[in-house]
DOLUMRO-545257 format. One record per residue (C-alpha): residue number from 1; residue in one letter; y, z, x. Coordinates in steps of 0.05 Angstrom, whole numbers, plus 5000, padded with zeros to 4 digits. Example, Ala and Ser with C-alpha at 12.3 -4.5 7.8 and 13.67 -1.06 7.14 Angstrom:
# DOLUMRO-545257
 num residuo north   up east
   1       a  4910 5156 5246
   2       s  4979 5143 5273
END
This chain:
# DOLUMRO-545257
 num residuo north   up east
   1       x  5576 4803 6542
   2       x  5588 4762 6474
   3       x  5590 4836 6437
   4       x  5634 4863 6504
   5       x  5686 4797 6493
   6       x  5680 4806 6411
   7       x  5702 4884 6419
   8       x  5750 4883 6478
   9       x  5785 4824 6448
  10       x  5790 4866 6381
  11       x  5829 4910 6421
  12       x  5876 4862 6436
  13       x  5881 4824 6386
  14       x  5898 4900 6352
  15       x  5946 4910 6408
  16       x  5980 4844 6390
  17       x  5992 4856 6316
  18       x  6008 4922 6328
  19       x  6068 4895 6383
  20       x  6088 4839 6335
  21       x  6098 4890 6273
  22       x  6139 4956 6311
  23       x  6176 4914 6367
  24       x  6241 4880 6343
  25       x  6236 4805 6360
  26       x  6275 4798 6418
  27       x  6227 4851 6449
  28       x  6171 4815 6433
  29       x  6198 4762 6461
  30       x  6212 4796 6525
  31       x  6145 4834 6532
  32       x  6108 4756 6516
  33       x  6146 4729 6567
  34       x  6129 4783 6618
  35       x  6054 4768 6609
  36       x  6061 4702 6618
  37       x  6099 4712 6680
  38       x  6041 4756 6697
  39       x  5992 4712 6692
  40       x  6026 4644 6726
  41       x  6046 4689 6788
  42       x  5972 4717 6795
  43       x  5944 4652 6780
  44       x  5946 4626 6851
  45       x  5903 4696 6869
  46       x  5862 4702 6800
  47       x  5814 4650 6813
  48       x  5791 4711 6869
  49       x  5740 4730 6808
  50       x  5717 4661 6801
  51       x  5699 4648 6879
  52       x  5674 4724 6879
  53       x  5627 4708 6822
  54       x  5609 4637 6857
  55       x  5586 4658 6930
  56       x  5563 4735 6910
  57       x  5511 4704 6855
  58       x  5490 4645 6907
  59       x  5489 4690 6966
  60       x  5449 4732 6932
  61       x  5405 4678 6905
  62       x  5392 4668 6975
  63       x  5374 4735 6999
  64       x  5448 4748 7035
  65       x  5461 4814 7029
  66       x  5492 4825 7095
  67       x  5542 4762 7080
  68       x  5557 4787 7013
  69       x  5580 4855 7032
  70       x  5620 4819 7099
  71       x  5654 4771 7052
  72       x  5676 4830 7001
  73       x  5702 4865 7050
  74       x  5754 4808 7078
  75       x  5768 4789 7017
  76       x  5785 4855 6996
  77       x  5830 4869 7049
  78       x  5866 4797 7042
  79       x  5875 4807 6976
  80       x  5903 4883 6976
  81       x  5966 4862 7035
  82       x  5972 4804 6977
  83       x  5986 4844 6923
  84       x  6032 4886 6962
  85       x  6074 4832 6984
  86       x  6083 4805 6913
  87       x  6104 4879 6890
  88       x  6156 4877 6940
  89       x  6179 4811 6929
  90       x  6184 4817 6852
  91       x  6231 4887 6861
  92       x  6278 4855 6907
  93       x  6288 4799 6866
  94       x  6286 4842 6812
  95       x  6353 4827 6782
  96       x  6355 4752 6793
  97       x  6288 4748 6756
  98       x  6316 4788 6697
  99       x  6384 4758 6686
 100       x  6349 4689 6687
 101       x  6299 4699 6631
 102       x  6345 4745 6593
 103       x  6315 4813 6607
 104       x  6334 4875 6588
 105       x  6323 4916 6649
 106       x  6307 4895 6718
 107       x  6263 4958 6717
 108       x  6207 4914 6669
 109       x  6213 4866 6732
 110       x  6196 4919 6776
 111       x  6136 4954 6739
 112       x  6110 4885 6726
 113       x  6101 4866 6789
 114       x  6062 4942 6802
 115       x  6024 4909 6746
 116       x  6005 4835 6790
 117       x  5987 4886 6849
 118       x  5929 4918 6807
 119       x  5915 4856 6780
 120       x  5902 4808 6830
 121       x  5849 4874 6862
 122       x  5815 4883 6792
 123       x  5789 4808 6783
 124       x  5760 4811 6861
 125       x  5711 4874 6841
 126       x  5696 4836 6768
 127       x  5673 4775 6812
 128       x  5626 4817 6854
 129       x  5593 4846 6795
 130       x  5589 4778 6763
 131       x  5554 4748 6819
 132       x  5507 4811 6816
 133       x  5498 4797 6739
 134       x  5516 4869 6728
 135       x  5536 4855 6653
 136       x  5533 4928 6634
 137       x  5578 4949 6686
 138       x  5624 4904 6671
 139       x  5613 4914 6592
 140       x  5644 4982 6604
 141       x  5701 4968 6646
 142       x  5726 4914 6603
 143       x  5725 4953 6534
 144       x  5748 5016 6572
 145       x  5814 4969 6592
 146       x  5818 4943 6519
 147       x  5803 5015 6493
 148       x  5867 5048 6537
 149       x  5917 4988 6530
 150       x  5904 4999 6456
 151       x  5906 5077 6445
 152       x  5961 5090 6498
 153       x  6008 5022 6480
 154       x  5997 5046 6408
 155       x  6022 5111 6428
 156       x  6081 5101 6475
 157       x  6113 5050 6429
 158       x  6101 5099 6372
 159       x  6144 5148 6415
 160       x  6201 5099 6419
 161       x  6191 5067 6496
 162       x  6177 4994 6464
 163       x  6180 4947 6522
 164       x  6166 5012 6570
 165       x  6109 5039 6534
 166       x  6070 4965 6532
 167       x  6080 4953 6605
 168       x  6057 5031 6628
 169       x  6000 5022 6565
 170       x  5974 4949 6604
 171       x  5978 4979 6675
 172       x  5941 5045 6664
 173       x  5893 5000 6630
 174       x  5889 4958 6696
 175       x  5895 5010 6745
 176       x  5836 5056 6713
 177       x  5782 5011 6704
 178       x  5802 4980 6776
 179       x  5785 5049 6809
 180       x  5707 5050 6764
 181       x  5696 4980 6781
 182       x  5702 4998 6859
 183       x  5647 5049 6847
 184       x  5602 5003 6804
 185       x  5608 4954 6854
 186       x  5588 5002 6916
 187       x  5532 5021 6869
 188       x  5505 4951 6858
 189       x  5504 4939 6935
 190       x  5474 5003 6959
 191       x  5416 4986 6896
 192       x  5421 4906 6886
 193       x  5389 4888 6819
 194       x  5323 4850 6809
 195       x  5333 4782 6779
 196       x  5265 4756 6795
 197       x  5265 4741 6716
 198       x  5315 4689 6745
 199       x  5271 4644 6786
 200       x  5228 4658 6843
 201       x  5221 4728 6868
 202       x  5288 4765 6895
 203       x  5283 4837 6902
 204       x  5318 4883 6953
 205       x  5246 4868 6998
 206       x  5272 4799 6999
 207       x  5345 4806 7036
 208       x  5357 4781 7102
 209       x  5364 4839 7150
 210       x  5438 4852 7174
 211       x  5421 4850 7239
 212       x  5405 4770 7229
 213       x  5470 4768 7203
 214       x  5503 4808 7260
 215       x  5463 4755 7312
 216       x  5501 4695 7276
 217       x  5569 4732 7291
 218       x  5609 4732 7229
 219       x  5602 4695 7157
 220       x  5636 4628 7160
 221       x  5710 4641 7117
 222       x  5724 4561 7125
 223       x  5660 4552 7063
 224       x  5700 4609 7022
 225       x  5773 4581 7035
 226       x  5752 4511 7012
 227       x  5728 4521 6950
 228       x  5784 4583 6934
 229       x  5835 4518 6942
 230       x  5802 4478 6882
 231       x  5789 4543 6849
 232       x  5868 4564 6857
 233       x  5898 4497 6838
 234       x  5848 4499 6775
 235       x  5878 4565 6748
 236       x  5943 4558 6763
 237       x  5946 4487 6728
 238       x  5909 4515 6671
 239       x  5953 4576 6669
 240       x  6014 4533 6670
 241       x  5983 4487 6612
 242       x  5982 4553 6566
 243       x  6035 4600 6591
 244       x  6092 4568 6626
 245       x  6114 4542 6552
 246       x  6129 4611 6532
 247       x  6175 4622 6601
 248       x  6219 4551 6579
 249       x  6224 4574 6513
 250       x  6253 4636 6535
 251       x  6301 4597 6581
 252       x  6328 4539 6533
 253       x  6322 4587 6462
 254       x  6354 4638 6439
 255       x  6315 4715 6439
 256       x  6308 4710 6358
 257       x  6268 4636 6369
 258       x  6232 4661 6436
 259       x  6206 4710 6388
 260       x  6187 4665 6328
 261       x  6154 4626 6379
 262       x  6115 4684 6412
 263       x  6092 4707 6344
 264       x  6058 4645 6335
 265       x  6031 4633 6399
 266       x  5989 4694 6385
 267       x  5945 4650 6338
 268       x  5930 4601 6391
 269       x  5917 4653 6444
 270       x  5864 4692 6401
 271       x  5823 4624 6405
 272       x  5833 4607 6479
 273       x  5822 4677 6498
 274       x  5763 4701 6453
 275       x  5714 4649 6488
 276       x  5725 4674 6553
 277       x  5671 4720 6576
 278       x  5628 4666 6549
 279       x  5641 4607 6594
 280       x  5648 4665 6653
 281       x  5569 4687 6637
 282       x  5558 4605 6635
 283       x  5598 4598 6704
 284       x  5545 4651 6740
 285       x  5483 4628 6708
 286       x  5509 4551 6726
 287       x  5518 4575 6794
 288       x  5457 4614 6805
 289       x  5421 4556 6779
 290       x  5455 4509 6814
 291       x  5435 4550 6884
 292       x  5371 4538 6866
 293       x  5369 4465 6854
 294       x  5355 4470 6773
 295       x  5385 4432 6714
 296       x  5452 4458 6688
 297       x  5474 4412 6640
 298       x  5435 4443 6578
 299       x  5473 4503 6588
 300       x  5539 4465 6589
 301       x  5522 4443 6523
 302       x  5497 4508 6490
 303       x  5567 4536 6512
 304       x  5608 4473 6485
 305       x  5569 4485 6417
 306       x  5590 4567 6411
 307       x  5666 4558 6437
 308       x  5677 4493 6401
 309       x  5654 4511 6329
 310       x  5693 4584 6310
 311       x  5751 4556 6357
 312       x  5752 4495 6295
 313       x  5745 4526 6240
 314       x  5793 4573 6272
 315       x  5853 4520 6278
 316       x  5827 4491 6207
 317       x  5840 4563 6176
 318       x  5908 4555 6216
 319       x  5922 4483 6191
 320       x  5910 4503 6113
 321       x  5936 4574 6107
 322       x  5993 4591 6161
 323       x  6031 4636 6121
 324       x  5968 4686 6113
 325       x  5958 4680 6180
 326       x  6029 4700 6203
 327       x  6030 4748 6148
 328       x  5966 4787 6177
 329       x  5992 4771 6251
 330       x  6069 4808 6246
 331       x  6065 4840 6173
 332       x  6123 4786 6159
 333       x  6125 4709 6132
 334       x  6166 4678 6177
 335       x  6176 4604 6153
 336       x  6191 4583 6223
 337       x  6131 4612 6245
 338       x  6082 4557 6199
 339       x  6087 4495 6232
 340       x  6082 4532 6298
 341       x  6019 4566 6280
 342       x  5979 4499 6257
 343       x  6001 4464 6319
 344       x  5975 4521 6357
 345       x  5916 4528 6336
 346       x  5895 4448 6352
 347       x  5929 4451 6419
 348       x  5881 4523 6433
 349       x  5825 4497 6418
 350       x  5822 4434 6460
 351       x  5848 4483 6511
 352       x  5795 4530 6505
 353       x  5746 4469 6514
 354       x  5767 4442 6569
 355       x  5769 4511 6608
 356       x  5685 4507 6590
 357       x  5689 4444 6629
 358       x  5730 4465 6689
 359       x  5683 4523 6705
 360       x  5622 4489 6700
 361       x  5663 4433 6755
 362       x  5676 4500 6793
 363       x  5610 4520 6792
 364       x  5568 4457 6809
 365       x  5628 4442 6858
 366       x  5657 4380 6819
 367       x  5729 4370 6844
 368       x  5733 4300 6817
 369       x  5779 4337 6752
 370       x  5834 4367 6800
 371       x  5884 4308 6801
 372       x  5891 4292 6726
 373       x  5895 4376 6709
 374       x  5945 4366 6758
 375       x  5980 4308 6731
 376       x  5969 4329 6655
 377       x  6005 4398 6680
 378       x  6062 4371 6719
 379       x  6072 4328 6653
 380       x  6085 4381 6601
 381       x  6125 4414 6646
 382       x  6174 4360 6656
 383       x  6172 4330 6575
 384       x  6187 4413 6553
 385       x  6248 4414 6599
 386       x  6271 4342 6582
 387       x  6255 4347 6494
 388       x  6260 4411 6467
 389       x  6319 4408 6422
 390       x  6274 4453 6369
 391       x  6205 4492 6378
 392       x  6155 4446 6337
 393       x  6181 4393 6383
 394       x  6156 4425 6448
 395       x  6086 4437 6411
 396       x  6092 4351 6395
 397       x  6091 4361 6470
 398       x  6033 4404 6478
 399       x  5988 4392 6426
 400       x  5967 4318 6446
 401       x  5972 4325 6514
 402       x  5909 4386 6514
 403       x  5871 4336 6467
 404       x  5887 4284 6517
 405       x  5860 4324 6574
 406       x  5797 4355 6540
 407       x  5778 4280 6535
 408       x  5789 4249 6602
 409       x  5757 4321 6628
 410       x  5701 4300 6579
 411       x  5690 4229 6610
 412       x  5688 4263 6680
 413       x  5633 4304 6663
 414       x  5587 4242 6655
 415       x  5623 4196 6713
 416       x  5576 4214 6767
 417       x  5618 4243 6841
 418       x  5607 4197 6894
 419       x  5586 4242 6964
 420       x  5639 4237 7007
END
């Protein structure tokens, strides 16, 4: 998974340069400012991968393979009508949504919300084969998506479609590796894996008959749709944190600064991103432990150690040489671009931190966290809309406030949760 993350993110990160050195910087602007509206709107439906991974890997733990394949198939079905409903509701409003961010096109509007639909399926399929600890599987899926958003966005924008080529470039690459995952995933429950190396004994031999199952009437949704609350209000905080700055700076700014700004957010995002199939293999080894009543913390730890080290010497690198780094990132120095790019990388880093410590929360069932990430993300919010009479101002805004919260998140990791 660490090679799988290293290469996939190579793609993007290639992906990225190559969009920040052929699209003009208002398009840049525009196509940063659709992903970020793609990832706050699926937010509330993302964490689907996250509760996926959680109650697949400890059903399975358990011997559950009757509940596992009962609670794929609701959520499946929940999540699909979903997705639809968001489609429809982003091409009716369409036009509104365009002429309020300063779009181009309401048709961008339109094929990103085609985009969400896929989306919000995809990380529901990823769970399940998560929970199974099906690395390879998912190995191949994820560099196939990096692979095709690469070659075909390279492509299309090549040919002139700019904003039009990235968006059909990222949902081909969603849409593809969607319709593999479904058949990896049927695979893994017609032939569940052997993780005896695990813990005690679990083989196929081991699972509960369905018929058990079938005698208790139906798996108990109430377990799932508590902890999908936590999970939801975790990732759309967090999501806010990191993207909804790029959405007000397309708002208040003009297109040239939206785009000097989403240049340099592409330093920080290389460093929250990069880490993240780590702390997902930490989340379903935490939780599979966890099921089974064994010490977690060491692996907390371990994963602190690998995000938090290149992530520093990352923003260092940032800190001392911003022009090279802008240089290498859009083929351009743009002045404006420096201070942005140092601040970045601190505020990044913390971020990428504190994400290790919400999923292992998630995955132990710690909800202790959820009112400060709440209050921390309401905050920003309001200070960005209130001071931002230049951009290194709204990063004053950011940068302290993700150091703040990586600390307090720190100090809740060792306050113990009292039952309730």
């Amino acid at each position: 998974m660490t090679f799988t993350s290293a290469l996939a993110h190579c793609f993007s990160i290639l992906f990225s340069l190559f969009m920040a050195r052929n699209l003009s910087l208002s398009n840049f602007g525009v196509v940063t400012t659709l992903f970020a509206m793609m990832m706050l709107v699926s937010a509330s439906f993302g964490p689907i991968q996250t509760v996926a991974t959680k109650f697949v890997s400890s059903f399975y733990a358990q011997g559950h393979l009757a509940k596992i394949k009962h609670l794929l198939f609701k959520l499946g079905k929940r999540i699909s009508l979903f997705g639809l409903l968001l489609f429809f509701a982003f091409t009716f409003g369409s036009r509104i949504i365009a002429a309020f961010f300063q779009i181009g096109s309401s048709h961008f509007v339109i094929a990103t919300g085609a985009i969400m639909f896929f989306s919000l399926v995809l990380p529901f399929s990823y769970g399940a084969l998560q929970g199974f600890q099906r690395f390879g599987f998912l190995s191949i899926n994820i560099i196939l998506s990096g692979a095709l958003k690469l070659l075909v966005g390279v492509f299309l924008i090549t040919a002139g479609l700019e904003v039009g080529g990235v968006l059909t470039a990222v949902g081909l690459a969603t849409f593809i590796p969607l319709i593999l995952s479904l058949f990896m995933l049927r695979s893994a429950l017609e032939s569940p894996p052997d993780l005896s190396e695990s813990g005690p004994p679990v083989n196929p031999g081991d699972f509960i008959p369905d018929k058990e199952i079938a005698e208790n009437k139906e798996l108990n949704f109430s377990k799932v749709y508590k902890y999908f609350i936590p999970v939801s209000i975790t990732f759309l905080c967090f999501t806010a944190l990191t993207n909804f700055d790029i959405l007000l700076v397309k708002r208040f700014f003009s297109p040239v600064e939206a785009g000097y700004y989403s240049i340099a957010q592409l330093v920080g995002k290389i460093m929250l991103f990069w880490p993240a199939a780590i702390i997902m293999v930490m989340f379903t080894k935490v939780s599979y432990l966890h099921a089974r009543g064994k010490d977690t913390i060491s692996m907390l730890k371990k994963t602190l150690m690998i995000v938090g080290v290149p992530c520093a010497i990352g923003a260092l690198i940032c800190f001392l040489f911003p022009s090279v780094i802008i240089r290498i990132l859009s083929g351009k120095a743009y002045v404006e671009c420096f201070p942005l790019a140092r601040l970045f990388g601190i505020a990044m880093t913390f971020f990428s931190l504190t994400y290790t410590l919400l999923l292992y929360n998630l995955s132990i069932h710690r909800f202790n966290f959820i009112r400060p990430l709440i209050f921390f993300s309401v905050s920003q919010i309001i200070l960005i809309c209130f001071f931002h009479r230049t951009l290194p101002q709204v990063l004053y805004i950011i940068t302290p406030n993700s150091s703040l919260l990586f600390i307090y998140n720190l100090f809740l990791i060792k306050k113990p949760v009292v039952p309730r």
